[in-house]
C-alpha positions as CSV (number, residue, x, y, z in Angstrom):
1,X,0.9,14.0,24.2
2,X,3.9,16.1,23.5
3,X,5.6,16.3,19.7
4,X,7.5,13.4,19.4
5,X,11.3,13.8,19.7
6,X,12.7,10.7,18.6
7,X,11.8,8.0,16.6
8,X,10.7,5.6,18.8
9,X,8.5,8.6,20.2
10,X,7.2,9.3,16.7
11,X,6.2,5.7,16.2
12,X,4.9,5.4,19.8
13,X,2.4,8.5,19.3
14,X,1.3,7.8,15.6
15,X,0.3,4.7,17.1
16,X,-1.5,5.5,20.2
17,X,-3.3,8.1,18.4
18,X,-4.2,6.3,15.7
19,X,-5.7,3.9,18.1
20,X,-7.7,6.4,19.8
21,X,-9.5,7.6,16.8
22,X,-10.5,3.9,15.6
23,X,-11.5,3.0,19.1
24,X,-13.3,6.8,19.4
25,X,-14.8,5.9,16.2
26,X,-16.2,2.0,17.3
27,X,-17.6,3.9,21.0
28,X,-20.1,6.1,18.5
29,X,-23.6,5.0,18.0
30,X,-23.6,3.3,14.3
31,X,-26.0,6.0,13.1
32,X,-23.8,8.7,14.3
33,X,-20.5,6.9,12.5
34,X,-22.3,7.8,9.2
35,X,-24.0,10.8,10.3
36,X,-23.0,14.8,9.7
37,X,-21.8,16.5,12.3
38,X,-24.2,18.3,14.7
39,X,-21.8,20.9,16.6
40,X,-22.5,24.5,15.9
41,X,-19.5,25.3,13.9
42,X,-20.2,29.3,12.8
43,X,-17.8,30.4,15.0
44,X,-14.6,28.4,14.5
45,X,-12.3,30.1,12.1
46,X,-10.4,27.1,10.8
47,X,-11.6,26.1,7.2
48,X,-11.6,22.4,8.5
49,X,-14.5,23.0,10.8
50,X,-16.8,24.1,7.4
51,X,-15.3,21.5,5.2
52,X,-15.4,18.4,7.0
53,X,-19.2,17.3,8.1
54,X,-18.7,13.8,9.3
55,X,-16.2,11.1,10.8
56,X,-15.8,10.1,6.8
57,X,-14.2,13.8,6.1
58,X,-11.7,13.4,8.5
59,X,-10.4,10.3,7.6
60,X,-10.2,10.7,4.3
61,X,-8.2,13.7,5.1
62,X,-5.6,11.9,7.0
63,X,-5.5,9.4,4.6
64,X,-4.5,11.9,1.4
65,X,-2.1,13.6,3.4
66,X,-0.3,10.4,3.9
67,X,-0.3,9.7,0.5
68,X,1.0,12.9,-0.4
69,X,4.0,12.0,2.5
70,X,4.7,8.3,1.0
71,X,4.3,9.5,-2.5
72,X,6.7,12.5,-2.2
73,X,9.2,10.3,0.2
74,X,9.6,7.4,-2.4
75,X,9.9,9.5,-5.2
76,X,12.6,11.6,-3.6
77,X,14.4,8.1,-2.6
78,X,14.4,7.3,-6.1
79,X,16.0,10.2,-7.2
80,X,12.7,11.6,-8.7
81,X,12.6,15.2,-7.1
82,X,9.6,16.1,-6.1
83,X,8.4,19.3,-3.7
84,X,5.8,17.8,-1.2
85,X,2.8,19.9,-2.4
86,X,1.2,19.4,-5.8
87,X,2.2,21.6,-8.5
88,X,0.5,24.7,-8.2
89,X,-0.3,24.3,-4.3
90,X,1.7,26.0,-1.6
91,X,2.0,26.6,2.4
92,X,-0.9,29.7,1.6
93,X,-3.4,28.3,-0.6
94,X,-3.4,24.5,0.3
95,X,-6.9,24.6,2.0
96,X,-7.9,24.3,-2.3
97,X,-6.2,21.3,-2.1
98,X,-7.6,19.8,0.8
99,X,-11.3,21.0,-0.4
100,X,-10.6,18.9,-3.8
101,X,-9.6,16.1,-1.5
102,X,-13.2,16.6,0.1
103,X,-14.7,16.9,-3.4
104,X,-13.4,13.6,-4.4
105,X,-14.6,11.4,-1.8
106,X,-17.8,13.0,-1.8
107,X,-19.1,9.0,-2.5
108,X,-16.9,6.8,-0.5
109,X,-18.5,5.6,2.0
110,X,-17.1,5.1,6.1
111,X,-16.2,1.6,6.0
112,X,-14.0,2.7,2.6
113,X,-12.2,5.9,4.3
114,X,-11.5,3.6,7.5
115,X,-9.7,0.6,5.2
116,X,-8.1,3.5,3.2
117,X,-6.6,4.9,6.4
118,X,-6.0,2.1,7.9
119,X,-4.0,0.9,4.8
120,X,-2.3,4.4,4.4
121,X,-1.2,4.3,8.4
122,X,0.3,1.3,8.0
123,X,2.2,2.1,4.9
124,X,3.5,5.3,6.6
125,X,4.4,3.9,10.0
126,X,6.2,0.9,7.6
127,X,7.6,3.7,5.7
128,X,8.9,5.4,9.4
129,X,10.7,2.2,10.5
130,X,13.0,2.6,7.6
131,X,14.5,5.7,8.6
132,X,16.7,5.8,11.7
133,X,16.6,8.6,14.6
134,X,19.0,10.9,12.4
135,X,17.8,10.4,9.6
136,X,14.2,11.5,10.5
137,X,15.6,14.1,13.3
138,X,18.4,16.2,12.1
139,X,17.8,18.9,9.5
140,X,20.1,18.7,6.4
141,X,20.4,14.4,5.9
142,X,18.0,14.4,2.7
143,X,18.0,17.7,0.2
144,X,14.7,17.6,-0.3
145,X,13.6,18.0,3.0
146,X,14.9,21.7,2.5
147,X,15.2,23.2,6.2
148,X,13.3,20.9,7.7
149,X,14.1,17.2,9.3
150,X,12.4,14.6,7.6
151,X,10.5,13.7,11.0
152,X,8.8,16.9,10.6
153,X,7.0,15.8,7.9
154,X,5.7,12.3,9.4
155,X,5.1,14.2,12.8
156,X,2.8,16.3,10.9
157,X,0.8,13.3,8.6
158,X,0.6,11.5,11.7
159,X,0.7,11.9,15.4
160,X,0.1,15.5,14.9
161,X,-2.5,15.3,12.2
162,X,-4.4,12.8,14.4
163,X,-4.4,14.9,17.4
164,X,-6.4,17.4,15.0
165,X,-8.3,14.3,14.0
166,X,-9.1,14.0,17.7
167,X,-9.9,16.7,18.7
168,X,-12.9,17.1,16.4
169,X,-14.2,13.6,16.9
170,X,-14.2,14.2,20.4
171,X,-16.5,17.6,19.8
172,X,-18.9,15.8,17.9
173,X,-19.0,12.8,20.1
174,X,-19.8,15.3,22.8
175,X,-21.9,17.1,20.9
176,X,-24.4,13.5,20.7
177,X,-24.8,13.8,24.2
């Protein structure tokens, strides 16, 4: 799918997608839902391919980036600035954070990461509807966006982020076969 453009693309996307990993997900044998991943991964590059070993991983993932988005978006609205990374994390050093995300839910189980996400994705795409098509599209409306449009952001915790999402489910759902 192409990166959404307008809102109603954004929302349209986030959707689908999210959709096609729950229903990816539910097509999985139940032993495999809670199983690690069996796909050779000692030649992909990407840190995610080491740090995530199961469908668990990868939902919790999208679910604490979407916190961080609602988190830094309603603080921002009410006037308490906020940079969208954590103190201390930046654009170069962010796969720490995203390994103490791992770290943490390290004991909840599927059935918790999928109610988490589920909860967080509806927040988000509630969160979404708020904003209208310039608001979320043209750089400059909100200060603390800095050079970015505020879409950006959702674009990346959502129809992007679960195009990732995806894209590994599907390897390791091939990989069962």
């Amino acid at each position: 799918m192409a990166r959404p453009t307008s809102k109603n693309e954004l929302i349209e996307a986030s959707n689908v997608n999210y959709q096609k990993i729950t229903d990816l997900i539910a097509s999985l044998p139940p032993a495999a839902r809670e199983a690690d991943f069996t796909f050779d991964t000692s030649k992909l590059k990407e840190a995610h391919w080491q740090r995530d070993h199961n469908v668990r991983d990868v939902l919790i993932h999208l679910y604490e980036w979407q916190e961080l988005l609602l988190k830094w978006v309603k603080n921002n609205q009410a006037g308490k600035s906020q940079e969208f990374l954590p103190d201390g994390i930046n654009w170069r050093n962010y796969g720490k954070m995203n390994l103490e995300f791992w770290e943490k839910h390290q004991n909840t189980s599927l059935q918790e990461a999928e109610e988490l996400l589920a909860e967080s994705h509806q927040q988000t795409m509630a969160l979404l509807e708020t904003f209208s098509n310039d608001e979320l599209f043209n750089k400059g409306v909100f200060p603390w966006t800095g050079n970015n449009a505020l879409g950006i952001y959702f674009i990346a915790n959502t129809s992007s982020h679960y195009d990732w999402a995806l894209k590994k489910l599907r390897k390791y759902k091939k990989s069962l076969s």
